[in-house]
N, C-alpha and C positions, 0 to 999 in steps of 0.2 A: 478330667472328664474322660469317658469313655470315648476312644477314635474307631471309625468303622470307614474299612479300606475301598475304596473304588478305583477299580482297575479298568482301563480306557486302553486297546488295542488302535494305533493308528496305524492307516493305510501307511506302507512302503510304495509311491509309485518309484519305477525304473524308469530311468531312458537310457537307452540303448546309442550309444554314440555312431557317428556317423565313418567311415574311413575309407569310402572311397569317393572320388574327384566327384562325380553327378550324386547333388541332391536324392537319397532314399524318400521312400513311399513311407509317411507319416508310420512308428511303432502302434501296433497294434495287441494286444495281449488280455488273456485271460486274469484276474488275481483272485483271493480272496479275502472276504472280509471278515472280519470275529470280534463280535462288542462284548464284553464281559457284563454281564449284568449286575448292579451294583445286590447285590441278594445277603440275608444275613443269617447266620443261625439262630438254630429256635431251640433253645438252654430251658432245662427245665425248671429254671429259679427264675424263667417270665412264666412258665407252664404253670407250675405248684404255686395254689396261694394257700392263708391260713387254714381256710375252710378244709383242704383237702387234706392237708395235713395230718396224718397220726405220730403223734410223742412217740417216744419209746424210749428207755434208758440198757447202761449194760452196765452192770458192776455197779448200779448205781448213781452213775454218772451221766447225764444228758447228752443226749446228741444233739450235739449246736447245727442248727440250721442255719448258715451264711458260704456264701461263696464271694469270692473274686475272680471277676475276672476279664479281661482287655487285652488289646493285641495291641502291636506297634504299627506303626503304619507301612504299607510298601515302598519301600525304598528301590528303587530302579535302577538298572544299569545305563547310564547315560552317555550320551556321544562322546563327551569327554575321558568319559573310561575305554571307547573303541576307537580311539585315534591314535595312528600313526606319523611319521612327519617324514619320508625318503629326504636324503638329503640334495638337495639342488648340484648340476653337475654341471661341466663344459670338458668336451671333448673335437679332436677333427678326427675327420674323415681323409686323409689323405690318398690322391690316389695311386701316388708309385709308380711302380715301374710302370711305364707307357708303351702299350704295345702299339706298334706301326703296321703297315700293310705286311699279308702274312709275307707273300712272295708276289716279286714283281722282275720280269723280264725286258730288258731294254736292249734294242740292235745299236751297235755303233755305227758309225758313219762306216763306210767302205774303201777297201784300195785296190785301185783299178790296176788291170797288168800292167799299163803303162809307169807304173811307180814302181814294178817289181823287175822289167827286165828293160835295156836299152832300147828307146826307140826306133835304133837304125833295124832293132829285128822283127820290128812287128808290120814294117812298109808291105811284106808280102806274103801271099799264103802260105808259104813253106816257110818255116823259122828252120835256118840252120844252128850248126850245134854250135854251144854254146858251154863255157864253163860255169862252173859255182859260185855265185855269188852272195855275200849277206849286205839286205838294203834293211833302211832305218826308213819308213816314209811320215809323212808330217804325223803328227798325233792324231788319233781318232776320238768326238765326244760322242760321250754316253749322259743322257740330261733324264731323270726323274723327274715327274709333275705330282708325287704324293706326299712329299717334303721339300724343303729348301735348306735347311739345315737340322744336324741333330748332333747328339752326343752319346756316342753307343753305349749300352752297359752289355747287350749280349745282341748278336748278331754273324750272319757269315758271310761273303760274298765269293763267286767264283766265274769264271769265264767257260762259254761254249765256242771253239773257235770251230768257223764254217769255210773250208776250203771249197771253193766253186771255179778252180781253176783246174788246168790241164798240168801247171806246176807241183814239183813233189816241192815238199820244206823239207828240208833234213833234220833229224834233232838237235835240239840246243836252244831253239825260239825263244826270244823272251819275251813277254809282256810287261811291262811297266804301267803299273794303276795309280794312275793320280788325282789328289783331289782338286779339283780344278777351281783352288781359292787363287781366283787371278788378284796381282799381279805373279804371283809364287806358289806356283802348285805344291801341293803337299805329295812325296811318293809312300803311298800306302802298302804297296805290295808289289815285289816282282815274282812274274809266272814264269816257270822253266818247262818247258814241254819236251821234256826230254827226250821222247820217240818220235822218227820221221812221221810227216803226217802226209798220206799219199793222194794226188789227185781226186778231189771230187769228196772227199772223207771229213769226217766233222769228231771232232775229240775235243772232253772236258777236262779243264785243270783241275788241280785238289782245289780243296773248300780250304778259304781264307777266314780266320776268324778277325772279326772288328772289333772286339769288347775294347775299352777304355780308348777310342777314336774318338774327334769330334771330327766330323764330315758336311759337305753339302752336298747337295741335289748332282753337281756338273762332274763329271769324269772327263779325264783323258788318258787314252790309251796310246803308249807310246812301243812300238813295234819292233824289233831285232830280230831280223826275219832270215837263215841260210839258207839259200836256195839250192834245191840239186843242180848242178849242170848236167846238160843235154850232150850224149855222146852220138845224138844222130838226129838227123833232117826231121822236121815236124809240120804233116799238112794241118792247119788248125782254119774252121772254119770263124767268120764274124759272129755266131755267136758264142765260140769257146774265146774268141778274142775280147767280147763284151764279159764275161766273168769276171767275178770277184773274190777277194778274202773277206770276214769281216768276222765280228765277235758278237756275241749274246752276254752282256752282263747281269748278272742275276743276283741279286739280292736279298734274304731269305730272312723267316724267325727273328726281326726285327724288335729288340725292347731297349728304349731310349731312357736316359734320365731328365732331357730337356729337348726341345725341339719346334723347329717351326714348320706345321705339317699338317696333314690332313689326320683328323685321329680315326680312327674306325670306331664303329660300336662292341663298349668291353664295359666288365663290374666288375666295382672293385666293394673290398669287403673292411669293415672295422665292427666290432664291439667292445663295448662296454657295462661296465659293471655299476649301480650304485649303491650302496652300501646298506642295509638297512637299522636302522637304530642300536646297538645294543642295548642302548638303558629300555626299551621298550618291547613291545608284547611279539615275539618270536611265532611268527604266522606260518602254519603249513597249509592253510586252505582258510576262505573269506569270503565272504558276499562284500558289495562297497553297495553303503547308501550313498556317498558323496565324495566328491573329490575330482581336483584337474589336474590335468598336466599338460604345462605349455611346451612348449618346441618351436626354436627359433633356431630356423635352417638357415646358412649363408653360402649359397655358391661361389665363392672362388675363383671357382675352373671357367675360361673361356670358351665350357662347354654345355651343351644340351644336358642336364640330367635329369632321371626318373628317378628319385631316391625315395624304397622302401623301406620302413622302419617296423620291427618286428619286436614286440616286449612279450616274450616267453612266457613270462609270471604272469602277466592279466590277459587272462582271457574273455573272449564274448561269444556267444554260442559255442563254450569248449573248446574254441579253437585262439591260437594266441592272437591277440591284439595286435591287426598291422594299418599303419598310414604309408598311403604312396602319394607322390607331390611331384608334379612335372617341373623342374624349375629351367628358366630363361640362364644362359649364360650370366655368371658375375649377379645374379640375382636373390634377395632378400625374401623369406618368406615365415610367417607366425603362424602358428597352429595350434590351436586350444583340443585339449580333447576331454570329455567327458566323461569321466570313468565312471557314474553313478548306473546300478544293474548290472557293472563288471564284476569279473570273478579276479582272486589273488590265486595259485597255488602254484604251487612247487611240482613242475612235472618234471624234470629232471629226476629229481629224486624224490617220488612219491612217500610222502608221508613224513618227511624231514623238515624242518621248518628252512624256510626263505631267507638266506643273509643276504643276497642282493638280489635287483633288479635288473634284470640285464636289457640292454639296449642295443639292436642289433640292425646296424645299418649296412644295406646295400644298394649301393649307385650305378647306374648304367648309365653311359656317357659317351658322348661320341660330338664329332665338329657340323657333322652335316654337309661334310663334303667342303670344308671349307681350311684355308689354310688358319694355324691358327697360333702364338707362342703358347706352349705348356712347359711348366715342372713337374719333374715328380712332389716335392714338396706344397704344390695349390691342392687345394681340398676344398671340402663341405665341413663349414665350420659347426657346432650344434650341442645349443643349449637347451639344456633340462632344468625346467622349471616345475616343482611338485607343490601343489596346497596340501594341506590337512588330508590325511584320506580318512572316512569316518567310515568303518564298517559295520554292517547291519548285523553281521554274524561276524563270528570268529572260531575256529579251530586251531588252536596253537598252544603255546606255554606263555600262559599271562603272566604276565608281573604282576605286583601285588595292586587291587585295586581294591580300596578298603571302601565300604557302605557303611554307612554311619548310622546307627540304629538312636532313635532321635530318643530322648529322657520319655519316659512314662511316668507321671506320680497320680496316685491312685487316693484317693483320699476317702481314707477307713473311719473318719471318726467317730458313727453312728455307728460300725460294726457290731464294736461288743458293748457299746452301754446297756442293756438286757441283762448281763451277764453279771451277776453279784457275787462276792466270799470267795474261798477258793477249791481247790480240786477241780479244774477246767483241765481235763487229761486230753492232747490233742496229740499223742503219738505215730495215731497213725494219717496224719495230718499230710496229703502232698501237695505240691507246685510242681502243675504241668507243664511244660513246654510243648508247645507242636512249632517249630522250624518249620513254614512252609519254601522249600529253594526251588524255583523255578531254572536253576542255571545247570546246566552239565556237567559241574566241575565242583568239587568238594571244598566246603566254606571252615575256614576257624573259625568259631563265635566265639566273642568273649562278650559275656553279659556281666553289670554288676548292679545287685540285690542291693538295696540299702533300706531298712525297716527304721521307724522313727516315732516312739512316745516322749512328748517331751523330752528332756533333756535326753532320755535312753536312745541307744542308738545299736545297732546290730548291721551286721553284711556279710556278703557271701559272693564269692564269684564263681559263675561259672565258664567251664573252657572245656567248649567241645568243638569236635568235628562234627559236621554235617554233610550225609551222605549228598551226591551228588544226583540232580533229579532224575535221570537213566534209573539211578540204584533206586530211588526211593520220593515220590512229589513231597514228603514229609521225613523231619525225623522227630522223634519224639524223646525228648527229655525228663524223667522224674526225679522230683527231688525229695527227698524224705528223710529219714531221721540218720541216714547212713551216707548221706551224700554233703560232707563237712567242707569248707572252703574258706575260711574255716570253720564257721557256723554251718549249722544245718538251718534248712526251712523250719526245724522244728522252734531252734534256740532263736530265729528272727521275730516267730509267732508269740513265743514266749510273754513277751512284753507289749501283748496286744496290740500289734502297732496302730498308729495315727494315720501314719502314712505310708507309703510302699512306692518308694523311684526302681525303675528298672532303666539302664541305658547301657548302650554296648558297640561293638562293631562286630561286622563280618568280612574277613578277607577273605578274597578271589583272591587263588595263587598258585598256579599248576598247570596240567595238561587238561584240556577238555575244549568243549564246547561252550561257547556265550551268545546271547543275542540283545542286541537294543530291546528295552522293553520289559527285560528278565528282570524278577524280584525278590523279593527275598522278606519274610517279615517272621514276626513271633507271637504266637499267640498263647496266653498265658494262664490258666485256673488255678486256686485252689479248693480242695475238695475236702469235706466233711461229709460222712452218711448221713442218710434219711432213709428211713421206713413208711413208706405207705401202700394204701390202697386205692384205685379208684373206682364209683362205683357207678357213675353215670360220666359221659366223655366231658372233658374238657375241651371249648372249644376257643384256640388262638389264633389273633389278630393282630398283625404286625400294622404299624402307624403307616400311612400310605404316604410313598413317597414318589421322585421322580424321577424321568430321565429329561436332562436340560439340553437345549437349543445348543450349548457348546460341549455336550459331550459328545456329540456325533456330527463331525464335518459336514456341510454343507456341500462340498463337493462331495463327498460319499453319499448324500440324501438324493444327490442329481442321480449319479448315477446309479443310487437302486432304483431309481424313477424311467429311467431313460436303457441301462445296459444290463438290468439285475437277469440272474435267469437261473438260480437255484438260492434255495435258501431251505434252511432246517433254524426249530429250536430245542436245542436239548437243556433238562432238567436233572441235575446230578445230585440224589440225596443218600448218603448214609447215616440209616439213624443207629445213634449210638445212646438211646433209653434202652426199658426194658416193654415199649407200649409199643404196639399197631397203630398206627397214625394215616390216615385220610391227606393227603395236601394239596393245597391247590396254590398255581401260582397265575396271577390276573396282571393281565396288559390292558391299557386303555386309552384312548385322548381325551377323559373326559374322567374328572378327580371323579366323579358320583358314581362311576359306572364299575370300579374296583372291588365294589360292596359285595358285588353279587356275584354268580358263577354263572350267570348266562348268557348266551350271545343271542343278541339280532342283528348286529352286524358287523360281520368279520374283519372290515375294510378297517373297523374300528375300536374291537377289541378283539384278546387272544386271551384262552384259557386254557391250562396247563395241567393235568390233574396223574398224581400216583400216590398210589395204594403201596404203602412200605409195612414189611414183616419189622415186629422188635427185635433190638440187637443180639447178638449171640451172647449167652450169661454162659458164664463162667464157675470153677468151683469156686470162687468165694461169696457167690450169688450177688456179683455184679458185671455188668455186659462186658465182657473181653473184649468183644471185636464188632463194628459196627455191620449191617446188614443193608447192602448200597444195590440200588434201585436207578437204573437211566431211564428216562422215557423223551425220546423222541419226538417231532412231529414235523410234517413236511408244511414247509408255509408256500399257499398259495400267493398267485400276484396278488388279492385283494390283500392280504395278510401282510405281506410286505408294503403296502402303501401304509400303512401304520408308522413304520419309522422316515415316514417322510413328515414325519407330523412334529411340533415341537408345545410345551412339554409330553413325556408319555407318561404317566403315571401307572404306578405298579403296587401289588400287596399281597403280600401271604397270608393262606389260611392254612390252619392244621384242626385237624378232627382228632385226639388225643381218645384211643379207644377206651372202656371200662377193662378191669381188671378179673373183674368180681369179687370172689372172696380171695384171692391171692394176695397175700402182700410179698410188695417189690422190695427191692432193694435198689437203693438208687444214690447216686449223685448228684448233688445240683448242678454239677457240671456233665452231665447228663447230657448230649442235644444231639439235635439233628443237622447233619451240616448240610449246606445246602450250596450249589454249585448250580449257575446257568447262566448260559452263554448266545448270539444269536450268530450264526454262519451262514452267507450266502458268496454265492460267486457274481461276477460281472465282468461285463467286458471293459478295461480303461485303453483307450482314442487318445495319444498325443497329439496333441494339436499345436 
């Protein structure tokens, strides 16, 4: 039986994921809509009946009036042809080296003159003279409140020592830095201040590096002090008697591997790579109809963090994809994200296809002022969970994705019984192909012909390429007495066939563009001449048929009802006779109202009308090139409340003009194609 293709455009709604902490304002967006209307062409072998008919022979021989002819059905490109699979990952986040407070200043305890020169000399205001002496007095601590312990990996420390007395020191001073792990201090460093240090004067030691120390919080400073002796009588008043020495311990550029401390606020950084398929379709750029990704973050750290995750490849409004997540110390958190209305590409290197996804975490992280144990080794642990991604488009290099072009068998048997004796010369006899590819990327077809009279049997394959829809919405195929595979169309015909199977595939396999929805099919004639004339129009009438309740969503009927706010219908015909043709194309909710071409009310019918020139003839006085005609027209709101209606019933008429006294040349395969679609826009409200 003959199949006649109905093509149904559904709505893509997006949603737009959400990624930041407070709830967004419900997505709001403009889309559009486009219903194909199921419409058919109008062949001139429904046009031409006996009546109009004129014989004619050449050489003698009859021109056989018969055609064939039938398409395959559209085969689609389906979600299962745009699915990817990113492979599921787990990686951490560690966060390393730990920085401590930048710089932190602490005073030691103090030592009074009275530890630095004998008592019997300070009973009166004149100190007499006195010799050189070096005193050792009790240790001095030095206590931090920003750690308690730690284990340095880079770090410096050094001393500010503050003379406030009327005593010189001589050179040679030592200081002795100890960690003050009681019972048994640890000696970290000794300080040589090698030049005298003079009344009242304050001088820094060199800078001590800490790396590979484990330390605490407590110092002790332990003191080997030479004093200049006094060659003469000293008035010193009670507050140069109340003076002291003391130190400034300073600790700087602090980064620990372990520690127990207050941490500051610092980020740290990891990425990650996930790999994406090779056996599957090499994506430079993608629209996603569907697909998630989970993320299960695990804090570790005994710390506060804000961890951002930034995925390069998928972007939303253009910009990459990012989720920020507050998380509680040592705390657990799951994140689903919605990739459906996100984009795939490759900004890194525009125009190269995608081998991974990268996953790009960064953590800020801090105690809160609290003391706290940390490793460099705790982390943010974080698993990547991917479903299915299905995308609605695709620009990449596909893999092969084969459409299986389903069997056709045509059943000739009534063809030629008319036809008696022999000398039936069908030379110049063809099989058309028209390829219609909706896809962006160039299809192999391989078709295979099989003709069948009884036991005889003949085939033929064919193997082409088919331009890609950019280059070309059609390609066109003939087959004729020079196109052997190894029969020609001719040697199939031959044997009158009975029957006639055509089945095949088409692979998708290359660079280009795809989208959900894209189709692909074959439509098939063969052609024998006729000679006629006509001398009063012929007028055709296509069977009325419908538009059903389920070819147009019920959510799309709302919303032309509710958000519609522009709509067009266009009517696309090139006719490819050699006749002027009248056509009219009738919308209706009401089967009886098709008949005619009038409106009383537009809420409830729509009528379509173009006046089309005959196709362009050729020198062998058959139409070469078809003569295509758009007509427009803006639908009002009443006009659009039509397709709120279920069934809508539809019909073609054609007004096939006189000729007069010309006779045509013509083909049965001869028509008018006819192409029309409805488009309107509206607003979709996720709700």
């Amino acid at each position: 039986m003959l199949k006649r293709m109905f093509g149904v455009m559904s709505v893509a709604l997006f949603l737009i994921a959400s990624c930041t902490i407070n709830e967004p304002d419900p997505p709001v967006w403009d889309t559009t809509w486009k219903f194909d209307l199921p419409v058919k062409n109008v062949t001139l072998k429904e046009i031409v009946n006996d009546s109009t008919l004129i014989a004619d022979t050449t050489n003698g021989q009859p021109i056989v009036r018969f055609n064939i002819e039938d398409s395959t059905d559209w085969e689609y490109v389906k979600e299962s042809d745009l699915t990817v699979t990113p492979e599921n990952t787990s990686f951490e986040a560690r966060i390393g080296t730990i920085k401590l407070q930048q710089k932190s200043e602490v005073k030691s305890t103090e030592i009074s003159l009275s530890e630095l020169l004998p008592p019997e000399l300070l009973t009166r205001d004149t100190i007499p003279r006195y010799p050189g002496r070096t005193v050792t007095p009790d240790p001095k601590e030095v206590t931090y409140d920003f750690f308690e312990r730690a284990v340095i990996k880079n770090g410096k420390i050094y001393l500010t020592f503050h003379n406030d007395l009327f005593l010189k020191v001589d050179s040679g001073m030592t200081i002795d830095v100890f960690n003050n792990d009681s019972p048994n201090p640890t000696l970290i460093t000794s300080i040589v201040f090698s030049d005298p240090i003079e009344p009242y004067a304050v001088t820094q030691s060199e800078v001590v590096d800490l790396s590979g120390l484990e330390i605490s919080n407590h110092f002790l400073l332990k003191y080997t002090i030479p004093i200049a002796g006094s060659d003469t009588m000293q008035v010193v008043t009670d507050e140069q008697k109340n003076g002291t020495i003391y130190s400034i311990l300073t600790i700087e550029d602090i980064e620990v591997s372990e520690a127990d401390a207050k941490i500051p606020e610092q980020t740290f950084n990891r990425n990650q790579s996930i790999a994406m398929p090779k056996s599957e379709h090499k994506v430079i750029e993608a629209a996603i109809k569907s697909g998630h990704l989970t993320l299960n973050l695990q804090n570790q750290l005994p710390l506060y963090a804000q961890t951002k995750i930034t995925l390069p490849e998928i972007l939303e409004n253009g910009n990459a994809k990012q989720i920020v997540l507050d998380m509680q110390p040592n705390e657990n958190k799951l994140k689903e994200i919605d990739l459906s209305g996100l984009q795939i590409k490759n900004s890194s290197q525009p125009g190269q296809p995608i081998d991974s996804i990268h996953i790009q975490v960064e953590a800020t992280v801090h105690s809160n002022d609290q003391i706290v144990t940390i490793s460099e080794t705790d982390q943010i642990a974080v698993d990547v969970i991917f479903t299915d991604i299905i995308f609605q488009k695709i620009t990449g290099i596909l893999q092969p994705v084969s459409v299986d072009i389903e069997p056709n068998e045509v059943d000739n048997s009534d063809l030629f019984e008319k036809i008696q004796g022999n000398g039936l010369v069908l030379d110049d006899l063809q099989l058309k192909f028209k390829i219609e590819n909706q896809i962006d990327i160039p299809l192999h077809l391989i078709l295979n012909l099989k003709a069948q009279n009884g036991s005889q049997q003949k085939s033929m394959v064919v193997d082409e390429w088919i331009k890609a829809s950019s280059e070309a919405p059609f390609t066109e195929i003939i087959l004729d007495r020079n196109y052997k595979t190894p029969n020609s169309i001719i040697d199939l015909f031959s044997i009158l066939p009975e029957k006639i199977a055509i089945s095949g595939q088409a692979t998708i396999e290359g660079q280009g563009t795809v989208e959900l929805g894209q189709g692909v099919r074959a439509l098939y004639s063969v052609d024998s001449p006729l000679f006629f004339k006509l001398e009063n129009p012929i007028e055709y009438e296509s069977e009325t048929d419908s538009i059903k309740k389920d070819d147009i969503d019920q959510d799309v009927r709302d919303r032309l009802a509710d958000d519609w706010h522009q709509g067009e219908f266009h009517l696309i015909l090139r006719n490819g006779t050699p006749f002027a043709t009248d056509f009219f194309f009738i919308l209706a909710d009401d089967s009886t109202q098709v008949n005619s071409t009038t409106i009383t009310d537009s809420t409830k019918k729509i009528v379509i009308n173009a006046n089309i020139e005959r196709g362009q003839i050729g020198a062998d006085g058959y139409v070469e090139s078809p003569t295509e005609n758009e007509v427009v027209i803006k639908l009002g709101e009443q006009q659009m409340q039509l397709f709120q209606k279920s069934p809508i019933y539809f019909k073609q008429k054609a007004t096939i003009l006189p000729t007069g006294d010309t006779k045509v040349k013509v083909r049965t395969s001869d028509m008018i194609e006819v192409d029309g679609y409805i488009q309107t826009n509206f607003t979709v409200r996720f709700e």
